[in-house]
FIZA-538738 format. One line per field, with one value per residue: x, y, z of N, C-alpha, C in turn. Coordinates in steps of 0.001 Angstrom, whole numbers, plus 500000, padded with zeros to 6 digits. Layout:
BEGIN
n.px = X;...
n.py = Y;...
n.pz = Z;...
ca.px = X;...
ca.py = Y;...
ca.pz = Z;...
c.px = X;...
c.py = Y;...
c.pz = Z;...
***
This chain:
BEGIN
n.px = 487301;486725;485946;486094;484788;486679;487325;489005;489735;490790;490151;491217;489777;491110;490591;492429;493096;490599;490678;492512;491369;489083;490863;491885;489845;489224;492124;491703;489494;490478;492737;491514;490037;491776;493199;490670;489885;491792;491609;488770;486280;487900;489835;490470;493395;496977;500003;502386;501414;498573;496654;495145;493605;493453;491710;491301;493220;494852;492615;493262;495739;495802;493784;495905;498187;496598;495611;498091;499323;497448;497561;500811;500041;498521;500443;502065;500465;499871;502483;502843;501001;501694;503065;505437;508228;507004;509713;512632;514447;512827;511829;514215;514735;512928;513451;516312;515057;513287;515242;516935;514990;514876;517138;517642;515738;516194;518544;517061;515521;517907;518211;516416;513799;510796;509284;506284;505868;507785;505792;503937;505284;506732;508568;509844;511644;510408;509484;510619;510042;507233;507315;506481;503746;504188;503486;500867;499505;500091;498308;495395;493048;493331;494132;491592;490013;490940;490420;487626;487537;488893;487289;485079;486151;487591;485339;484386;486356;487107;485179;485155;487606;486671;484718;486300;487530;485651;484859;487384;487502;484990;485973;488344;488288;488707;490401;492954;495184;495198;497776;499764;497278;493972;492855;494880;495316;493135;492434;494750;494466;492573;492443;494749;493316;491459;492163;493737;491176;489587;491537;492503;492644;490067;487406;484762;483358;481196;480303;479211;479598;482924;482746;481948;483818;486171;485883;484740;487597;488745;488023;488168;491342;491608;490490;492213;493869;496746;499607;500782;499119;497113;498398;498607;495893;494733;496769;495566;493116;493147;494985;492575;490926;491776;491926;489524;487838;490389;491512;494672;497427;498516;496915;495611;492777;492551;494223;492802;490128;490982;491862;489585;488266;489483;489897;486787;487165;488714;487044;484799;485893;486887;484666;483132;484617;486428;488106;489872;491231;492687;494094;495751;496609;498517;500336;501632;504343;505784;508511;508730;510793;513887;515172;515341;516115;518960;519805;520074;521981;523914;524440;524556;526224;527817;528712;526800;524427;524647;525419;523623;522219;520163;517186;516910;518210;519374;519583;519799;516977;514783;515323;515041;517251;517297;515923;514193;512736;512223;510970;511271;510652;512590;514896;514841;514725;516933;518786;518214;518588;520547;521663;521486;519204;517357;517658;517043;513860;513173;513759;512191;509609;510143;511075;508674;506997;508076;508183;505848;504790;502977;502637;500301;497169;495248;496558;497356;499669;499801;499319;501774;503315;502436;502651;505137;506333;505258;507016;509166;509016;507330;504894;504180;503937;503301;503568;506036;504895;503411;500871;497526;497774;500282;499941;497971;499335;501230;500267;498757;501477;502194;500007;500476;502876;502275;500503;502702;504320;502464;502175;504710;505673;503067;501436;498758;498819
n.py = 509487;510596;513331;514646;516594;516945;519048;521577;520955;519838;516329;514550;511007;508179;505394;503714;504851;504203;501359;500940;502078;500001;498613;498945;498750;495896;494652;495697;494198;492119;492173;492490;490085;488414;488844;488105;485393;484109;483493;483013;481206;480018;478194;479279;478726;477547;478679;479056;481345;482809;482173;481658;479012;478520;477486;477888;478097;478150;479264;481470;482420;482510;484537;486838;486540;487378;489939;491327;490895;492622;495099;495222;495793;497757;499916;499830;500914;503265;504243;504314;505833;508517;511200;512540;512575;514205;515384;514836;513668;511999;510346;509185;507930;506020;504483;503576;501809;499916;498517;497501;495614;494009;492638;491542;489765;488454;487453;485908;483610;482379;481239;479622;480597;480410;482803;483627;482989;484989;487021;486741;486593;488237;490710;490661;491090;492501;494472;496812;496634;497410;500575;501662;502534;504713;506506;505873;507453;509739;510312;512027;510913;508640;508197;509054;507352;505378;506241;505722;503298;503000;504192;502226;499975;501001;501230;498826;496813;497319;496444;493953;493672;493954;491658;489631;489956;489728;487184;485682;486071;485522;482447;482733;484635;488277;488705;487548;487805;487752;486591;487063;486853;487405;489174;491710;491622;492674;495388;496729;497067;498617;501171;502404;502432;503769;506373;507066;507818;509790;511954;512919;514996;515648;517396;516316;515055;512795;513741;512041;509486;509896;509716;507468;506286;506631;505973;502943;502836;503560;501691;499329;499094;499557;496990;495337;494543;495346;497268;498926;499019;500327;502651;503588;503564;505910;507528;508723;509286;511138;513279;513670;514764;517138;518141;518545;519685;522243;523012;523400;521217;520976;522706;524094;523927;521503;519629;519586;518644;515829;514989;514654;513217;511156;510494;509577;507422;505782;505645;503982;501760;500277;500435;498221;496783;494921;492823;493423;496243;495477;493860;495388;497394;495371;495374;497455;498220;496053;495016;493823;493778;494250;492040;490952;492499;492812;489893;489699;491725;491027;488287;489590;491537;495144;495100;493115;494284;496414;495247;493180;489937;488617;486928;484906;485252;484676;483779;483374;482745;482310;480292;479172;478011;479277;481518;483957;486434;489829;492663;494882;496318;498223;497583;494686;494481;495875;493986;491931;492795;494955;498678;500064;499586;500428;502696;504021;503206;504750;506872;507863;508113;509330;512029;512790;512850;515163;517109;517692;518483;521167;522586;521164;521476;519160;517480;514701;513674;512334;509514;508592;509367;507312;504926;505025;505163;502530;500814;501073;499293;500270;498987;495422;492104;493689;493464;494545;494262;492704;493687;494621;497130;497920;499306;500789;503066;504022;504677;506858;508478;509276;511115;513182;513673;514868;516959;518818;519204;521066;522928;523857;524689;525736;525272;523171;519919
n.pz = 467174;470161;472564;475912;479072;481450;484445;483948;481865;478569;477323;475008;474168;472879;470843;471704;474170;475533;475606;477254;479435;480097;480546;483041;484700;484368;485506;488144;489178;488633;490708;492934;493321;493339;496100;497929;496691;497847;500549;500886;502367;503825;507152;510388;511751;513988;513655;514300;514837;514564;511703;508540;506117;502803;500965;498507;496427;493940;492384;493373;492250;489623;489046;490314;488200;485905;486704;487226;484381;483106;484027;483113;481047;480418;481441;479472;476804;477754;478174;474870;474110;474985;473853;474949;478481;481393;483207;482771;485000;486902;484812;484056;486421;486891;484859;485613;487644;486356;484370;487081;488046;486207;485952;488524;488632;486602;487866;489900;488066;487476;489668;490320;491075;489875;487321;487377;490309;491170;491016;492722;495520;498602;498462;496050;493061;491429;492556;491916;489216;489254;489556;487391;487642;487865;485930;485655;487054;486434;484359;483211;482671;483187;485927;487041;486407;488116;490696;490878;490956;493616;495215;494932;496470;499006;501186;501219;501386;503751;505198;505024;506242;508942;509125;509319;511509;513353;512799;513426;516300;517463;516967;518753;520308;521012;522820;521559;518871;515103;513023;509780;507731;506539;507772;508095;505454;504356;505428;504948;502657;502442;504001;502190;499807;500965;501460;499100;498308;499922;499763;497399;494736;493464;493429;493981;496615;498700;501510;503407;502923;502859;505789;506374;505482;507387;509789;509454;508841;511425;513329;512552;512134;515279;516008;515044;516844;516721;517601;515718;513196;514656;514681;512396;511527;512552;512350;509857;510750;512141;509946;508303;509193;510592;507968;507353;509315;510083;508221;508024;508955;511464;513094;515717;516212;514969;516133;519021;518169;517499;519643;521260;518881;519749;522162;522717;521560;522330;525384;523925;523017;525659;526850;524938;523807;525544;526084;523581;524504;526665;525556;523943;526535;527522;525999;525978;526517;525317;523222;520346;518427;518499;519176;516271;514822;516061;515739;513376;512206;512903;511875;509059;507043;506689;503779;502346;502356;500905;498693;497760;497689;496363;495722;497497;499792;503616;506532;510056;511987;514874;515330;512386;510230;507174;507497;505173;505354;506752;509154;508699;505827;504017;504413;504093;501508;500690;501615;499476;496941;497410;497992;495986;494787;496113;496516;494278;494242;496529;496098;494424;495577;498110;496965;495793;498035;499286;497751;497662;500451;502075;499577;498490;498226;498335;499871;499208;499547;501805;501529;500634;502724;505048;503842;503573;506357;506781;505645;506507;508937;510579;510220;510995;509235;507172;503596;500973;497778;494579;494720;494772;497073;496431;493928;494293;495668;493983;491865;493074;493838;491237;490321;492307;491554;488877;489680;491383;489303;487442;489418;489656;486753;486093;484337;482221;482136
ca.px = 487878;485689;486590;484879;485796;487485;487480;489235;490615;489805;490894;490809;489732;490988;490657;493446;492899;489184;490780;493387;490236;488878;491883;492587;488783;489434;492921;491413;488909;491134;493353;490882;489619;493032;492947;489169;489814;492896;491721;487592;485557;489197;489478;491870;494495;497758;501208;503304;500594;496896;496456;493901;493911;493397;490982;490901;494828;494914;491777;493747;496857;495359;492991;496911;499038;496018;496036;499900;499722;496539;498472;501345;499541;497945;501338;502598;499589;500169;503741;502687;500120;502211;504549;506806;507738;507282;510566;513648;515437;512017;512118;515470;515167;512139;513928;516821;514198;512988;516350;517070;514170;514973;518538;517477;514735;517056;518969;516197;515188;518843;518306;515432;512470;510181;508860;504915;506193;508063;504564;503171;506647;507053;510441;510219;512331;508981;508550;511162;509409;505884;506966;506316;502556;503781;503139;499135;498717;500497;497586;493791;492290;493580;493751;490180;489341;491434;490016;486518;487913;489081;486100;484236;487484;488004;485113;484550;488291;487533;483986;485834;488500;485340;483846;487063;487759;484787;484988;488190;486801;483625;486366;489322;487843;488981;491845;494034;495104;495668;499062;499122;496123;493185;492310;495829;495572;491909;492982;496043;494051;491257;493064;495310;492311;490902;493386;493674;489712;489479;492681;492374;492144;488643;486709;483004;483171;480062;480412;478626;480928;483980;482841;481576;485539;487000;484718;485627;489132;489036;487334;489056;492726;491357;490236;493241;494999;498235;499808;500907;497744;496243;498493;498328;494349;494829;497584;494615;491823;494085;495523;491361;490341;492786;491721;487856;488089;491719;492834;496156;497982;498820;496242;495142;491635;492316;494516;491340;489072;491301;492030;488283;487824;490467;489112;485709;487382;489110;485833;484127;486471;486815;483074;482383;485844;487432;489365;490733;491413;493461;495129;496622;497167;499513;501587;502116;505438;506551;509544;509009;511518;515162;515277;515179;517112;520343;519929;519799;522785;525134;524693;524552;527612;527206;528762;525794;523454;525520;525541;522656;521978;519552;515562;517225;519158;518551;519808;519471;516075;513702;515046;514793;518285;517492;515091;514117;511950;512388;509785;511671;510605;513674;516564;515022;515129;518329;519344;517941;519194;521612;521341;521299;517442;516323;517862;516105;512564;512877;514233;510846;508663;510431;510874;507432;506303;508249;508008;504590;504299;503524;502030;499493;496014;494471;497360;497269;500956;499834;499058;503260;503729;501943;503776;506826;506050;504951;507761;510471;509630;506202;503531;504184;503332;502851;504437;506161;504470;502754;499846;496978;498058;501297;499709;497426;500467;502176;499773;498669;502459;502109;499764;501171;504154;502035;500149;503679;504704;501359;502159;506076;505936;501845;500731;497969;499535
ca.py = 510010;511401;514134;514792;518205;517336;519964;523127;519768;519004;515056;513131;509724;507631;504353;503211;505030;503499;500440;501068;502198;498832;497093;499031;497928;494874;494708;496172;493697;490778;492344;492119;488757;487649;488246;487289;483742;483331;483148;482246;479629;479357;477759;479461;477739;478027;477820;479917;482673;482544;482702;481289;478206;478873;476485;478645;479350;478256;480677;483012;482679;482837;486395;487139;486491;488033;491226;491958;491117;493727;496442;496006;496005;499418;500805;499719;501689;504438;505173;504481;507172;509823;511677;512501;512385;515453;515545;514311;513413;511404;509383;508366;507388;505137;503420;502485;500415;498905;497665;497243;495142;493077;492123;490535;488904;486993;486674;485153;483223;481187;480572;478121;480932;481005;484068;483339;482974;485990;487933;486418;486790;489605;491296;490320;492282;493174;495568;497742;497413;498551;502405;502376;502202;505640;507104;505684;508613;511228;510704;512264;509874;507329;508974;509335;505214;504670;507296;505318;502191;502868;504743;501305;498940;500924;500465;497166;496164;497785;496245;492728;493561;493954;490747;488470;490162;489343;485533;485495;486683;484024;481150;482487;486076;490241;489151;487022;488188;486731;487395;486665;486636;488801;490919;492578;492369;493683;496321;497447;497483;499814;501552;502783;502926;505342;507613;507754;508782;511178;513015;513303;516665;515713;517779;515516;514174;512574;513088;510678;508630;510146;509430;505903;505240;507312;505244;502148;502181;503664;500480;498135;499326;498831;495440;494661;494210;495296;499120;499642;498838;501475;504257;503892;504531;507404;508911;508647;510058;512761;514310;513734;515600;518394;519067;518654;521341;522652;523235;523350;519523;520932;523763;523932;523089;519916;518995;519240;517486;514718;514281;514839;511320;509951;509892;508722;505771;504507;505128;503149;500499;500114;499720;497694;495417;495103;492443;494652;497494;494993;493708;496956;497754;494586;495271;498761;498271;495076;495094;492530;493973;494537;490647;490484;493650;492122;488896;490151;492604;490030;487934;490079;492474;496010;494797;492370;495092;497556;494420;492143;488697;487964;486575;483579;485545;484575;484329;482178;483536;482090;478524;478748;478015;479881;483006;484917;487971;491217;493266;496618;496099;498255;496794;493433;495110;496442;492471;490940;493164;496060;500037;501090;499410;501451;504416;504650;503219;505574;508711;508396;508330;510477;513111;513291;512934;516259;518236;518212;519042;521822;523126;520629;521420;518049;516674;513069;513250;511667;508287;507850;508781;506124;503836;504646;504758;500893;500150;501074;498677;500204;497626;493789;491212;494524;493086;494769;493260;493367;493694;496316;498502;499032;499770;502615;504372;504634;505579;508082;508807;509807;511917;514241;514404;515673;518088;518837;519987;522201;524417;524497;525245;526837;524587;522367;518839
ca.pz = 468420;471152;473574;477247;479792;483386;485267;482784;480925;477365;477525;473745;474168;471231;470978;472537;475212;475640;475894;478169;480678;480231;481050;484033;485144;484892;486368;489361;489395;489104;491963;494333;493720;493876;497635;497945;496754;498481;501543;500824;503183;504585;508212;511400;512345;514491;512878;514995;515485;513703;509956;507582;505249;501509;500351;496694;496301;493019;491520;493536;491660;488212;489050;490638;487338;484833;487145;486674;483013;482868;484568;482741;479311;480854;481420;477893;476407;478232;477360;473888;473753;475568;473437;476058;479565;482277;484165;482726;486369;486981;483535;483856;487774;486948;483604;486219;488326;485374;485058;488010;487850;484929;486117;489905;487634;485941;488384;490612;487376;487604;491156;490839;491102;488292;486769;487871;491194;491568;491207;494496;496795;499467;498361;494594;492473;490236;492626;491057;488200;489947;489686;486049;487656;488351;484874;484763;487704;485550;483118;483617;482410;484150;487305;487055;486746;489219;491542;490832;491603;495026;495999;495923;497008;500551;502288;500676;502118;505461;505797;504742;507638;509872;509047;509447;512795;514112;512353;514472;517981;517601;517802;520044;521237;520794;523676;520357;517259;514390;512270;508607;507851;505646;508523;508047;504238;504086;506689;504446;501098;502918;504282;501707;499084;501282;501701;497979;497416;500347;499880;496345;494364;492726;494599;493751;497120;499450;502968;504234;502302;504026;507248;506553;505432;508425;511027;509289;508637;513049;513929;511582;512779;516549;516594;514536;517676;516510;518079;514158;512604;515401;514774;511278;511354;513795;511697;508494;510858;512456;508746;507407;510486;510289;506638;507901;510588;510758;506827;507933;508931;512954;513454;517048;516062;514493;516879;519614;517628;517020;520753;521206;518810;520485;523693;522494;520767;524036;525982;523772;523042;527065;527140;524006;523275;527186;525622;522716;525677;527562;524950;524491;527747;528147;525142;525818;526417;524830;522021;518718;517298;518603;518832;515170;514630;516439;515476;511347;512356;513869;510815;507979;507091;505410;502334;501852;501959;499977;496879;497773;498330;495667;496361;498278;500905;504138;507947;510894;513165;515749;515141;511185;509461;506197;506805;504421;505951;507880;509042;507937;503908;503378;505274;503415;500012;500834;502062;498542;495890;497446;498322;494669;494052;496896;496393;493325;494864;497678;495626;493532;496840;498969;496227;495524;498714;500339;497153;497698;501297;502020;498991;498121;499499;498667;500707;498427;499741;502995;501082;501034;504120;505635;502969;504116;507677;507164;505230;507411;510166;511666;510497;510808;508438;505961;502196;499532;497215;493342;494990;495024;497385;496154;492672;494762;496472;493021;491105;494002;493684;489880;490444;493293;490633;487835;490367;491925;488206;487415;490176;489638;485764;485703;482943;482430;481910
c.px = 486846;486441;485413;486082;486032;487821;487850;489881;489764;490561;490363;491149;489984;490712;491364;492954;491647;489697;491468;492395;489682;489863;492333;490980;488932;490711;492923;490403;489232;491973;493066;490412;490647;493101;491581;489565;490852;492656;489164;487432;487077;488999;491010;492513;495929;498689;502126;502675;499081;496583;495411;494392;493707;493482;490994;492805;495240;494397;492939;494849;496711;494591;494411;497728;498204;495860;497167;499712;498546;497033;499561;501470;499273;499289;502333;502042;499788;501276;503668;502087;500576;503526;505768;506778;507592;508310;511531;513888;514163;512317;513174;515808;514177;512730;514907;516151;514084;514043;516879;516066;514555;516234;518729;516030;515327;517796;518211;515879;516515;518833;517400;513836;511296;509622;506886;505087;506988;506476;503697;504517;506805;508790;510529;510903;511338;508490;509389;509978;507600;505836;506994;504577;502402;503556;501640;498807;498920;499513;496396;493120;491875;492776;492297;489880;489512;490750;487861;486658;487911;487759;485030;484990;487021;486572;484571;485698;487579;486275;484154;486705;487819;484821;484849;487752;486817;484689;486095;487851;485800;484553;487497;489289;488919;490138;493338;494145;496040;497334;498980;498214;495047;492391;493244;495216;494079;491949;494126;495542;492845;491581;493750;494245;491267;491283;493839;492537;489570;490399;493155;491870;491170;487923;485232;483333;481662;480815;479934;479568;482208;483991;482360;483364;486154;486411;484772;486920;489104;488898;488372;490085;492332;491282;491147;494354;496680;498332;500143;500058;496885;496693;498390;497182;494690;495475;496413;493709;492468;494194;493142;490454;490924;492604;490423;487981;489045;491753;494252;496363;498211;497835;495894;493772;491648;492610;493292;490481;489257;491461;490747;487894;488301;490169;487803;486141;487849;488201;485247;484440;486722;485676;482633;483086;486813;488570;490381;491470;492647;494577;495963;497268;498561;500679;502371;503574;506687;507406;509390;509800;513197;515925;516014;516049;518933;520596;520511;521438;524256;525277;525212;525690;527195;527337;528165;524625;523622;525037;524271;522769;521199;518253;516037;517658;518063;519559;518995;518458;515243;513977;514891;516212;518690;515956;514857;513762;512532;511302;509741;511535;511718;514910;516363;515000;516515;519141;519107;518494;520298;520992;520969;519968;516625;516653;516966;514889;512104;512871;512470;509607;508672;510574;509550;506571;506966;508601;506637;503597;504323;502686;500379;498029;495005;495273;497060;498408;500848;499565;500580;503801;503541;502409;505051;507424;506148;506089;509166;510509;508198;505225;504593;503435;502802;504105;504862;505794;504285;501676;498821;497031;499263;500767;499339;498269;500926;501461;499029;500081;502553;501588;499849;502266;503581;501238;501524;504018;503872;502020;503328;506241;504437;501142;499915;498600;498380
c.py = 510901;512245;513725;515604;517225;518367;521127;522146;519699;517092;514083;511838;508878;506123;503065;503122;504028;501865;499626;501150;500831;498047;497293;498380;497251;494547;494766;494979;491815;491163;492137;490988;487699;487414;487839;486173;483252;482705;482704;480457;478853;479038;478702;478434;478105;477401;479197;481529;482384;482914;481728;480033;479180;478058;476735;478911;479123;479216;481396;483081;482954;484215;487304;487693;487014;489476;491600;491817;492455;494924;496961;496489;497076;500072;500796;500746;502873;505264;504974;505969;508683;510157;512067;512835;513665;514924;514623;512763;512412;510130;508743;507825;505883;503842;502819;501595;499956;498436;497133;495873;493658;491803;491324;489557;487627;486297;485319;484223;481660;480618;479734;479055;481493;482510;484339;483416;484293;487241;487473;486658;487755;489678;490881;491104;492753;494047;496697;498169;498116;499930;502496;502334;504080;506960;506822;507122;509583;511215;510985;511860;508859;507252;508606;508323;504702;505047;506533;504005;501979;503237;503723;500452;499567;500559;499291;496560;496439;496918;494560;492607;493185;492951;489731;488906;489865;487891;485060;485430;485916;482911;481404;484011;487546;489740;488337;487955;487463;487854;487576;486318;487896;489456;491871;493201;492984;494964;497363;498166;498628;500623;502612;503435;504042;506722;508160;508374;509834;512186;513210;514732;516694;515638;517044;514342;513947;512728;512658;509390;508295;509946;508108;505359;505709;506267;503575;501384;502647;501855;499201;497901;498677;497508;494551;493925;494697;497123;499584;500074;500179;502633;504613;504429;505721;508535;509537;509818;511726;513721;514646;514591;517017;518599;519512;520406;522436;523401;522947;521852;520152;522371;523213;523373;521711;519621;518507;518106;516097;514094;513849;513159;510617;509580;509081;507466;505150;504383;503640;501792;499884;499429;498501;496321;495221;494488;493195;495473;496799;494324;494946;497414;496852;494302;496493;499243;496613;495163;493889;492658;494366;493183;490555;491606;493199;491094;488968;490693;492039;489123;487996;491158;493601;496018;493548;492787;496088;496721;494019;491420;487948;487766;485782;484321;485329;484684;483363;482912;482619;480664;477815;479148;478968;480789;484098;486502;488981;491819;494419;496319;496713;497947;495273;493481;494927;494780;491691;491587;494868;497213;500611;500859;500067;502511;504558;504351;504380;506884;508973;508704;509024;512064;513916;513647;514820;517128;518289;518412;520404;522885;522055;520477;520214;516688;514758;512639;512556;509897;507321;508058;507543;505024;504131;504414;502995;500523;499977;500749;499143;499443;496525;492696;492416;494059;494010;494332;494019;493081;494687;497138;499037;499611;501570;503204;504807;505197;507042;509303;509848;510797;513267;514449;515605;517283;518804;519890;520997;523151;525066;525053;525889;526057;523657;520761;518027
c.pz = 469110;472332;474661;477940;481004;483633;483677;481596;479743;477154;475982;474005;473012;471625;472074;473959;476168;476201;476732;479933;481186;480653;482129;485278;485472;485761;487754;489748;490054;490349;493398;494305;493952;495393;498251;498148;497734;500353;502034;501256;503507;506215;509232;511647;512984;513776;513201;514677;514477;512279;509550;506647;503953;500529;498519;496243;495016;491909;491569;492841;490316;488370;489509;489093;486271;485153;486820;485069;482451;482612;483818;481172;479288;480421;479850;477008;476776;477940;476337;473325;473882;474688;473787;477127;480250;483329;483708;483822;486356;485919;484050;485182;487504;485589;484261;486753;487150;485006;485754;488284;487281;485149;487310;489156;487408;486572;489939;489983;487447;489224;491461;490552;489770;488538;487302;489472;492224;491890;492494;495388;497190;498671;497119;493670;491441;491263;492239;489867;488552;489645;487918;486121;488239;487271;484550;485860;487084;484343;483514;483844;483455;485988;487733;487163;487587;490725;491826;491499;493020;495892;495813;496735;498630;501246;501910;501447;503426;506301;505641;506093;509141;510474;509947;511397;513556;514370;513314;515873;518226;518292;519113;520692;520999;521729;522839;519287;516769;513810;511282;507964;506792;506338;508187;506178;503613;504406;505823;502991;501538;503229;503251;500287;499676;501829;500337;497599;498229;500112;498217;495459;493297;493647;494640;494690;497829;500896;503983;503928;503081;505559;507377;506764;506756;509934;510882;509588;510514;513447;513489;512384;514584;516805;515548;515747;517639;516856;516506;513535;513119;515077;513140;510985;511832;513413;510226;509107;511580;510980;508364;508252;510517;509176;506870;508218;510839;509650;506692;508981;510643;513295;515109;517273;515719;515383;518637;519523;517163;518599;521491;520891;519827;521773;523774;522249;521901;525017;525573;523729;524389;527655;526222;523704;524402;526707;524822;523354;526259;526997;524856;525133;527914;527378;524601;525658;525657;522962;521521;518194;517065;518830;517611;514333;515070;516394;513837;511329;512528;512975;509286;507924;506092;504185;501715;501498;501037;498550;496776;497579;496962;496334;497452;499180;502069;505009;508876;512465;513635;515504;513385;510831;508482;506472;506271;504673;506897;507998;508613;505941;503657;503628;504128;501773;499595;500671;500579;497226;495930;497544;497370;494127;495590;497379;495399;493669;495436;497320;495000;494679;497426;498163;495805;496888;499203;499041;497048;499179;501373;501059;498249;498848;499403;499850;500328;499262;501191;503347;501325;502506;504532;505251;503601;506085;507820;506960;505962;509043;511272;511908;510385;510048;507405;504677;501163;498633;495375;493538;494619;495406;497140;494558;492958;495209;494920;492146;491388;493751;492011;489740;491191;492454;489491;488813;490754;490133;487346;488223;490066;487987;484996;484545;483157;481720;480968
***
């Protein structure tokens, strides 16, 4: 058994552990080549808005299904090693999902959808079980691999988002955008991976670093085309700006220096991407979304959302008999397995997130915002998924709990 210090930490590495590091390595490794291949030396194409072939979708489903079994070999290991949990009320909210979990599983399992299959599907009931990804942040260790990870992932993701926006704009120009597509999901994974390394409370940062990702993920979000996509950056470079200059999240200085970018960025984008500019301009006021809101509403009854529906539930939109999707992730939660699997999702997110405003000066807690912002209907074509970035919110999540319980009971965890 070998030790090593973090910070005032003494952290024993045993074996186990050692091997748990390695598996979250790789995990991470297969996660991202999962969306790599999926959409590699793929071709545009229209199919009721612009998305990508996915010449590789097989790789991608195998680096897909060896990632999840990685992760949840990690999290097996992990509650092995740990003699017990911090926070009761916590424990016993996250063992209902994992039930919760287990029981739309099966019952997705008699409805036709295999078990391999559920791990690629927006709205899968494995993402209950996801928040047991929120015990690898409650560990040091971990924390720490993961914290390495992202800090090459985001601008890798964002400089990927970069590329395919441009690959786009060659054949049908900055005044289209695509929909489904791996500008969004490069865009979402960069995004979110860099909101976990800057706003992280390991202070060994570069900032040159920080302003490569902040300058990035600006750009990225812009020539995403989409007003979500935009305010989502904006809400990233606003909070990372206001810790910069401000300290405090609404100081009068930040707020300056953020309107300051903000004006540069519409100069430039005016001068540099007219199309981009004008797109903008001409969808300043256009609604996607009260369509699909009273169409859902007029179908669906509250005691379908109260029970749930199952994976299959669906609803008659845009000309499709049986659709499955919503763009609010939790209304379509709510629609596939009932109020009681996202009360408990939401209690573990929202609990952590606003017991740690406030007092948390690395402000990590601005990682769920933005998650829950998306989820309730602000981005489009953004997935619940068992993807990578919901791994980084939760295990971001884990750790704002265990910080969250340092400061409320003084102890070193």
């Amino acid at each position: 058994m070998t030790e090593y210090h973090y910070g005032n930490l003494q952290i024993k590495r045993t074996p186990m552990i050692l091997i748990a590091n390695f598996l979250i390595y790789l995990a991470f490794f297969c996660a991202f080549m999962e969306k790599f291949t999926f959409y590699f030396r793929g071709e545009w194409y229209f199919d009721s808005g612009y998305t990508m072939t996915s010449p590789y979708l097989s790789y991608s489903r195998i680096f897909g299904i060896v990632a999840f079994c990685l992760f949840i070999l990690t999290v097996a290991i992990t509650i092995l090693q740990k003699k017990h949990f911090y926070g009761l009320g916590m424990f016993l909210i996250i063992t209902s999902c994992l039930v919760w979990s287990l029981f739309w599983s099966i019952h997705a399992y008699f409805e036709g959808v295999s078990p391999a299959r559920l791990i690629f599907l927006t709205g899968s009931p494995l993402v209950f079980l996801y928040v047991l990804y929120f015990w690898l942040g409650m560990q040091e260790n971990f924390y720490k691999v993961f914290s390495r990870c992202c800090k090459i992932v985001a601008p890798v993701a964002l400089i990927l988002t970069l590329y395919y926006e441009f690959d786009f704009a060659t054949q049908y120009g900055f005044s289209t955008r695509a929909t489904a597509s791996p500008i969004y999901i490069w865009f979402q994974i960069g995004l979110f991976a860099s909101v976990y390394t800057l706003f992280s409370d390991n202070n060994q940062k570069n900032k040159w670093y920080e302003w490569i990702c902040v300058i990035l993920a600006g750009w990225a979000g812009v020539l995403t085309g989409s007003r979500s996509y935009l305010i989502l950056s904006m809400i990233f470079i606003y909070f990372f700006l206001s810790k910069r200059f401000g300290k405090k999240p609404f100081s009068i200085k930040a707020i300056l220096v953020f309107t300051f970018v903000l004006v540069v960025l519409i100069i430039s984008m005016e001068g540099l991407f007219v199309d981009t500019y004008n797109l903008y301009l001409s969808r300043l006021n256009e609604d996607t979304r009260t369509g699909q809101y009273n169409t859902f509403l007029d179908q669906v009854s509250l005691g379908n959302l109260l029970i749930g529906g199952g994976i299959l539930a669906s609803y008659s939109y845009a000309g499709i008999s049986n659709y499955v999707y919503f763009d609010n992730q939790i209304i379509l939660l709510m629609f596939r397995y009932g109020v009681v699997g996202v009360i408990l999702y939401e209690y573990v997110i929202l609990k952590t997130m606003f017991s740690s405003m406030g007092s948390d000066k690395s402000q990590l807690w601005i990682i769920l915002l933005l998650w829950e912002l998306a989820l309730f209907g602000l981005s489009v074509y953004f997935p619940i998924d068992t993807g990578l970035m919901h791994v980084i919110v939760l295990v971001a999540a884990g750790r704002i709990h265990t910080l969250n319980l340092k400061r409320k009971m003084k102890i070193s965890l």
